[in-house]
N, C-alpha and C positions, 0 to 999 in steps of 0.2 A: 321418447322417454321410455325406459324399458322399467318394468315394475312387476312384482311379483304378488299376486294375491295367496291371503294365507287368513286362516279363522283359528280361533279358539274358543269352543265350545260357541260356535256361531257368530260371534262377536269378530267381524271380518274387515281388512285393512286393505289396500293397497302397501305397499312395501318397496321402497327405492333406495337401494343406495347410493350417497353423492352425495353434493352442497346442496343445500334447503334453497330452492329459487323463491325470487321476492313474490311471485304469484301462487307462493306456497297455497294460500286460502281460496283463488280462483280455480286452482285446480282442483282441490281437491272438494269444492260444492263439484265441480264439472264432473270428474271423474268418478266422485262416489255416487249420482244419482244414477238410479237402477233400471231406468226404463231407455236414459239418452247414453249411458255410460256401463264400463265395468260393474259398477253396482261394487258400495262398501258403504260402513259405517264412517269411513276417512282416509284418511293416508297418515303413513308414519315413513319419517324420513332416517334414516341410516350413516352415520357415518364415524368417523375419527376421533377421539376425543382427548383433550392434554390433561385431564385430571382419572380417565376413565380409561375401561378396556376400547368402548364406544359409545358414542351418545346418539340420543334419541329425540324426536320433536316429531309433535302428535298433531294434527288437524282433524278436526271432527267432519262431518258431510256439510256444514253451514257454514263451512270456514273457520270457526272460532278455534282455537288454541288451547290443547288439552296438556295440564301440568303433568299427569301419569296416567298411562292408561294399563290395567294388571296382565287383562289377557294379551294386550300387544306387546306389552314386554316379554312375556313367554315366548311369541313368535319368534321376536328380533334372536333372542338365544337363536331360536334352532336355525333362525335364516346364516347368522353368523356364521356357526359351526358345518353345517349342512352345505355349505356354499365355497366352504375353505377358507373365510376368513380367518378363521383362530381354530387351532386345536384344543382350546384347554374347554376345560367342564364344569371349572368356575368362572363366572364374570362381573364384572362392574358395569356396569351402564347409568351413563350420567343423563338426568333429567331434570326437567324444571321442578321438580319435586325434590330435587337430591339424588344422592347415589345408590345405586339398588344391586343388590348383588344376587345370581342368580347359577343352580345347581343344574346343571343339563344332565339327564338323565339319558341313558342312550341305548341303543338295540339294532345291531345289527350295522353300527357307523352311522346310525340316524337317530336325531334326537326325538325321542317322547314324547317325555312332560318334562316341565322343568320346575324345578322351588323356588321359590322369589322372597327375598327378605323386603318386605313391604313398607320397613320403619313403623313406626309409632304412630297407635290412630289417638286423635283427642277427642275425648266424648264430650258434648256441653251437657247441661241440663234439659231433661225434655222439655218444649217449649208448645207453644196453642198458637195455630195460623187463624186467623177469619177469611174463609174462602167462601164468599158468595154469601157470606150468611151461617157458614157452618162451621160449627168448630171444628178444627184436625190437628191431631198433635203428633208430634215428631220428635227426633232425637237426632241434633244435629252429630253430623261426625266429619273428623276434617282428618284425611289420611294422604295428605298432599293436594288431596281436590276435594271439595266440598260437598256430602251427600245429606238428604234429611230422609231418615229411615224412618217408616213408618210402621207400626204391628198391628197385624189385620186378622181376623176369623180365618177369610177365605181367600188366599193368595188369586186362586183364579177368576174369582169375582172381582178382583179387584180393578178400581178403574181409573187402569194407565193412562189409555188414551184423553181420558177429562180431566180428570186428577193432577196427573204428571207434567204436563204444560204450566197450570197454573201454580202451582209449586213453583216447578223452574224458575219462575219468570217473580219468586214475591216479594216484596219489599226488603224484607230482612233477607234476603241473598242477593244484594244488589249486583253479584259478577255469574248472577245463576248458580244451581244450585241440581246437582244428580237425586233420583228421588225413588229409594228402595220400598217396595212393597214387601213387608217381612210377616209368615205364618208361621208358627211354631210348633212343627212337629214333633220332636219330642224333646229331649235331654239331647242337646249338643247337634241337632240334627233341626235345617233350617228350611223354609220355601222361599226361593225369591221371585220375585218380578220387577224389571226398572224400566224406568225411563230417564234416559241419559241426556244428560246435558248438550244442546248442540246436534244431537242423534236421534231423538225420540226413544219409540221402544226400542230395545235389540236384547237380543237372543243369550244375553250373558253380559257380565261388566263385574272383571277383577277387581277393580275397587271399593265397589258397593258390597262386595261379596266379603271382602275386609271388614266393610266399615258396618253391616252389618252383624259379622260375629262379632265384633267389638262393642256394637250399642245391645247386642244380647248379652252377652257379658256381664257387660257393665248392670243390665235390666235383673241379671238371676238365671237366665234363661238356659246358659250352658256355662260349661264350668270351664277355666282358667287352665291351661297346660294341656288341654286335654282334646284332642281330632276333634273340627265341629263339619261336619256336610254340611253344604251349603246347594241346594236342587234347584238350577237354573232353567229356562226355556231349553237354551242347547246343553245341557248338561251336570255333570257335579261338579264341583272346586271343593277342594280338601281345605279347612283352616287350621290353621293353633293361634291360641292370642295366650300369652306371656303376661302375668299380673298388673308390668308397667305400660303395657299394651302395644308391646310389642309384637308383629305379624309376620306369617310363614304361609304360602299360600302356593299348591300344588295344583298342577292341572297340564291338561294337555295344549298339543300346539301341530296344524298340518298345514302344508301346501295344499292351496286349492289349482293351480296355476300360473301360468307366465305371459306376459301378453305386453304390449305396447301402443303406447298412444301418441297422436299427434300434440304439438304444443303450441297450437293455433288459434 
C-alpha cells in the first residue's frame, strides 16, 4: 500500500488514496504507532465522492473513527491538487461531518495554505465535571466532533497528559470527547493545547482550534467577524467566527513524504 505522509502544523496523517479497506482501523493503530511504524496521529483515506469534489474518512492511531479532522482536510486539498487530481482551487469534500468546502491557495503550482469553511460550531452551556474530587469546568462545543474546552491561567502548565485522558473518557461524553486547554492572550488572540480524542496530545488539531474560538466568543473573549490567532504546539491557525457561528479557518499544509507498507 502506497501512502503519503503530510502534517499540518504538526498534526500528521498517513494519506492513501483508494477504497477505505475493512482493516481500515488495524492499519492504521499499526501504521500510526511511532516506534514499530511510519509514526502519525492516523490515517486519512482519499477518494471519489457522488455528492462531493471527494470524500474523506479519518482513523485516529487507536483505530477509532474521526467525523472531521481541520488540519487533515487542509492536506487532502493540497494532496488533490498537488498530485493532479483536480485543477480547480475550490473544493467540496464530503465527510461524516457534512460537506466542507475549501480555498487552495497556491505558489509556484503548489498549494500553501488552504481556508476551510468549517460549518457551524454549537456552544452548550458551560458545565462542572467531578474529576477525582475536583471540580473543572468546561465549555462544551460540537463543530462536527465533540470538544470540551477548557480556560486556563497557564496554557503550558497545563496538564494534558492527567487531565486530558480523564475528560476524554467522562461520563457525560459517552462516544469521548477532544479536550482543548484554552489561555487568553489578549483580545482575539488565543493559546492552545489539546488532547485529542483516540490520539492523545498532538502538536495541533483544526477542530479544537474552531471550537475554541467559538466558546471564546461565545465567553467575551474575542470579538465576532473579526481574525482570532489561535498559537498551537506546531503553530498558528487564523480563525473568523460569524455571529451565527459560523467558521473559516486558514492554515498551512506540507508533504513530509512517500513511503510504502506491507499489508500483512
Amino acid at each position: 500500500m502506497h501512502f503519503t505522509k503530510m502534517q499540518g502544523l504538526g498534526n500528521d496523517y498517513l494519506y492513501v488514496y483508494g477504497e477505505v479497506p475493512k482493516n481500515a482501523p488495524a492499519l492504521s493503530v499499526r501504521l500510526s504507532d511511532r516506534h514499530f511504524g511510519p509514526g502519525s496521529d492516523g490515517m486519512i483515506w482519499i477518494f471519489p465522492s457522488d455528492k462531493a469534489d471527494f470524500s474523506m474518512r479519518i482513523f485516529n492511531a487507536d483505530g477509532s473513527e474521526a467525523r472531521m479532522c481541520g488540519n487533515g482536510i487542509r492536506c487532502v486539498g493540497k494532496y488533490v491538487y498537488d498530485k493532479g487530481y483536480t485543477d480547480k482551487t475550490r473544493l467540496t469534500i464530503e465527510t461524516l461531518a457534512g460537506l466542507r468546502t475549501l480555498e487552495l491557495h497556491t505558489a509556484g503550482g503548489r498549494v500553501k495554505t488552504v481556508t476551510v469553511d468549517m460549518g457551524r460550531a454549537a456552544v452548550s452551556p458551560e458545565m462542572s465535571l467531578n474529576v477525582d474530587g475536583t471540580e473543572v469546568r468546561c465549555t462544551p462545543v460540537d463543530v462536527g466532533n465533540p470538544h470540551a474546552v477548557l480556560f486556563v491561567k497557564d496554557a503550558e502548565a497545563a496538564p494534558l497528559y492527567t487531565l486530558g485522558p480523564k475528560i476524554e473518557k467522562y461520563p457525560a461524553f459517552p462516544g469521548g470527547v477532544n479536550v482543548e486547554f484554552i489561555q487568553v492572550l489578549g483580545k482575539n488572540h488565543l493559546r492552545m493545547r489539546v488532547w485529542e480524542r483516540g490520539s492523545g496530545v498532538t502538536l495541533a488539531c483544526g477542530t479544537g482550534a474552531c471550537a475554541s474560538a467559538a466558546a471564546a466568543v461565545n465567553r467575551g473573549y474575542c470579538e465576532p467577524g473579526m481574525p482570532i490567532r489561535v498559537e498551537l504546539d506546531g503553530g498558528v491557525l487564523d480563525l473568523e467566527v460569524s455571529l451565527p457561528g459560523e467558521l473559516r479557518m486558514t492554515g498551512p499544509c506540507e508533504f513530509v513524504y512517500e513511503g510504502d507498507a506491507e499489508l500483512c
